[in-house]
N, C-alpha and C positions, 0 to 999 in steps of 0.2 A: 562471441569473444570468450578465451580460454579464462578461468580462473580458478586459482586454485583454493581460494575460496569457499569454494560451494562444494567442495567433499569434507570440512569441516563442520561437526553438530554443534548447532549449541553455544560458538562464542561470544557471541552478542557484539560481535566483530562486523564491518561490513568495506566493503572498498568503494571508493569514488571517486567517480571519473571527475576530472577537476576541466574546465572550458572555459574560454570569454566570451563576452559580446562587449566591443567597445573595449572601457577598461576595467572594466566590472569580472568580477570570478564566481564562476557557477560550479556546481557539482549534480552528479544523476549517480543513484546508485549501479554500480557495474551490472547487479545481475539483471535489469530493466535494457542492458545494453548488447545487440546483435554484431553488429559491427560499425566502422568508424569509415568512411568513403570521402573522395574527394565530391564538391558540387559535381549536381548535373544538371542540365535545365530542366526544365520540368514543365509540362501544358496546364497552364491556367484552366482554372473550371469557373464557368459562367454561373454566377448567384452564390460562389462557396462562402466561409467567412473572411472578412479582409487577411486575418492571421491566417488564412492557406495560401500559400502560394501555389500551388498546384500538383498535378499527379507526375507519377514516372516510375520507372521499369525495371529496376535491374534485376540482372537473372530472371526477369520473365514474369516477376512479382508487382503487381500493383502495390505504389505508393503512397499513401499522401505526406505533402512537404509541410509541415509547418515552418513559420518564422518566428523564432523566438524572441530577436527585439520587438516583432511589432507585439507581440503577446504582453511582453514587460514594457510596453512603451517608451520604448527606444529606437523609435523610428524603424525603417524596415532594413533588411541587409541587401537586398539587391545579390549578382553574384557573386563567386569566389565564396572562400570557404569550405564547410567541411558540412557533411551530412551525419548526425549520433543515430544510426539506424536501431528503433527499438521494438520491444515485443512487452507490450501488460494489458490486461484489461480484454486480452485474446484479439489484440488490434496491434499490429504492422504500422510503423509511424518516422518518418522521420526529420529530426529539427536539427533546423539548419544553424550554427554555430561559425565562430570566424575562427577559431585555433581551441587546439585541445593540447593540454598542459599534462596530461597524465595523470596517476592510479595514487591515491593513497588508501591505505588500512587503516581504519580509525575503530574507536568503541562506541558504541551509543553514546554509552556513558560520559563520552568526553563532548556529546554533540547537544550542543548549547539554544533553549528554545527560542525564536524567532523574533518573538516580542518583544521582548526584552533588547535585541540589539537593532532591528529593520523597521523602520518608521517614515518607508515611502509605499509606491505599488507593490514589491516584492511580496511585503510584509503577508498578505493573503494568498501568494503561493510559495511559502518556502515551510520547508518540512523542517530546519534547523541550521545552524552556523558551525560551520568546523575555523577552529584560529588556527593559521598554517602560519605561522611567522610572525608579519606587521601584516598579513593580510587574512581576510574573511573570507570564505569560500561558501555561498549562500547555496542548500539543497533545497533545490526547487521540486516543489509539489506536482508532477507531471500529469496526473489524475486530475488533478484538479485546473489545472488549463487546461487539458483535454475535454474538462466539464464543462468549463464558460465555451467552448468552442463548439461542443455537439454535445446538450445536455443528454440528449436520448443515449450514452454509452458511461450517464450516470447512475445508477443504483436504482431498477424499477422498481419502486415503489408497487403500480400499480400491479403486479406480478402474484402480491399476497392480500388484495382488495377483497377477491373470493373467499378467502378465510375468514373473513370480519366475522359469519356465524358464527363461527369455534365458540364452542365452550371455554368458560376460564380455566386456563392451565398453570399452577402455581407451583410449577418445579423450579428451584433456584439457578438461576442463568449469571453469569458473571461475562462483562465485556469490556476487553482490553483494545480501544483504536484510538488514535490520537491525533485523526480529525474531527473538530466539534460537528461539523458538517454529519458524516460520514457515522458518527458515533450518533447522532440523533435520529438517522434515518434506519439505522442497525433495530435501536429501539422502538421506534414506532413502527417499523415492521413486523418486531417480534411481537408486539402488545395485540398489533392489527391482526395478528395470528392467534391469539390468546393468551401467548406468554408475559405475566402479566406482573412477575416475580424473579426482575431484574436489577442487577447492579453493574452498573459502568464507571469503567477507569480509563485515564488516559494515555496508558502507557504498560508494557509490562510486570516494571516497578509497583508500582500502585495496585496491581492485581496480583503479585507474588507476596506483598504485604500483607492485603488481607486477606488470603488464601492462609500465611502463615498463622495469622493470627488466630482465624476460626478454627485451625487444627489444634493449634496450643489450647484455644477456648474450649474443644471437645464440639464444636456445633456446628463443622463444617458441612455434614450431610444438610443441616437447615440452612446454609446461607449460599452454597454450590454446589450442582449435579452439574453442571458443563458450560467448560470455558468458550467463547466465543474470543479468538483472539487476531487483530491484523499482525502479518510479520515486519514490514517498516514501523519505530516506533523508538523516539528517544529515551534513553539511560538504560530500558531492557529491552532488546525486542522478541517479536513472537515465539520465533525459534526458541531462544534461550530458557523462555517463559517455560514450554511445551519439554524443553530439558528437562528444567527443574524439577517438574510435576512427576513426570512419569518415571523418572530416576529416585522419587522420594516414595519410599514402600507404603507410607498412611495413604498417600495423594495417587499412587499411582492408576487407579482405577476412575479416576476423575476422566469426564470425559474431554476430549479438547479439540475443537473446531479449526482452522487455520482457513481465517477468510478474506483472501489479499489479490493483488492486482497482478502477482507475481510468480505463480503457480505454472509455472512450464517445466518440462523435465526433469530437470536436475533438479529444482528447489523441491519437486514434489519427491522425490527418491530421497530428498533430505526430509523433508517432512515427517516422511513414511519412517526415516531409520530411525528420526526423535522418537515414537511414538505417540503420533495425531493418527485421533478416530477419524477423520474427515479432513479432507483439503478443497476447498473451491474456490473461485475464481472470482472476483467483482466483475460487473456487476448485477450478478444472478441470486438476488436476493430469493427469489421464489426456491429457488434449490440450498439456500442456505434452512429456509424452513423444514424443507423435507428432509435434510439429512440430519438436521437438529431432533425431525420426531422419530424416524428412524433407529438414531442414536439411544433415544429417550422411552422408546418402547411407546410413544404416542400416536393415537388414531383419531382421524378425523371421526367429530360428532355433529 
């Protein structure tokens, strides 16, 4: 799917595809989005989880279909409908929706968190609420149903188990991800590696603050040597983070991570023009380590 979008650095802008199921409004961000297909049947697979409805082909491509009401407990869709054909997590997926409403450009900033308004099932997969009118347009957390569905294409843990010997390494680490989930497993990976001298934040915002502040304070060399940052992420995200830094002459030598679900061509060409040391992929936590020691002039002891 074209968008012009993603030859844009830096705006902390993002576009969303807006969908229904029922009479409920959903959104997926665009760039998580390959293209938009009418149904096609699809062959059932024997043992999958109830929320797959089955494999299918187009262009020659194996698919799997997921159903998204039955995911949000909305009974199942049966056919007709629309396929949101997608690409993250380096997995080909696509969920099956009844009508797709079109694109709006929104700012982080204006995308409102979860809790605060969703107080049924959603509530545990939505990334935030954009207000389009009289109506709420819930961003569902696609990772994270894709988790409850096949946890193995969640964040292996056990990938950096081998490292438990590590010596302690108390180089300051700063992390910006704004799943508690996803931010806790970030962390005790990096500990289980030795990095033991970390501070986490849940959003851009919150890590451009106290980036600022330790510059003002003169102690930013003691409190961060490299950001570890996801790119989705309300009021700032990655990107815009990864702007700031590297466009600020004191900060620019900061090193900065980009470890997201979203990493395909174009977003990585955008990554690269921000200036990010390192771009990877969830959920390759073992390679997030090595490019962190890499990065950090660290060697295994």
């Amino acid at each position: 799917m074209d968008t012009n979008i993603l030859l844009e650095n830096g705006t902390n802008e993002l576009e969303v595809l807006e969908f229904k199921l029922g009479n409920r409004h959903y959104g997926i961000n665009v760039a998580k989005v390959r293209e938009i297909i009418p149904y096609q049947e699809v062959t059932p697979v024997p043992h999958s989880h109830p929320s797959i409805e089955g494999i299918f082909m187009p262009r020659g491509t194996m698919i799997s279909a997921v159903d998204l009401k039955s995911c949000l407990q909305m009974g199942e869709s049966g056919q007709g409908g629309l396929f949101i054909i997608t690409n993250f997590n380096s997995l080909d997926l696509a969920f099956h929706v009844d009508t797709v409403l079109g694109i709006h450009r929104v700012s982080w900033a204006d995308i409102m968190k979860p809790s605060s308004t969703v107080a049924n099932v959603e509530d545990g997969v939505s990334t935030g609420i954009i207000k389009k009118g009289d109506k709420l347009v819930i961003i569902l957390d696609f990772e994270k149903i894709i988790a409850d569905i096949n946890p193995e294409v969640a964040i292996k843990v056990q990938d950096v188990q081998a490292l438990s010997t590590r010596s302690r390494i108390d180089i300051p680490m700063l992390i910006a991800e704004d799943s508690a989930l996803l931010n806790k497993l970030i962390v005790q990976s990096l500990e289980t590696a030795g990095y033991t001298n970390l501070t986490h934040t849940e959003n851009g915002q919150q890590a451009w603050d106290l980036i600022c502040k330790w510059k003002d304070e003169g102690i930013l060399n003691e409190k961060v040597q490299c950001v570890i940052t996801d790119i989705e992420m309300p009021i700032m995200d990655g990107h815009r983070l990864t702007k700031l830094i590297k466009t600020d002459e004191k900060l620019k030598d900061l090193k900065v991570v980009i470890f997201s679900s979203m990493i395909n061509d174009d977003l990585r060409r955008k990554g690269e023009a921000l200036g990010a040391d390192a771009q990877l992929t969830k959920p390759e936590i073992g390679s997030l380590v090595n490019a962190v020691d890499k990065l950090l002039g660290v060697t295994a002891k």
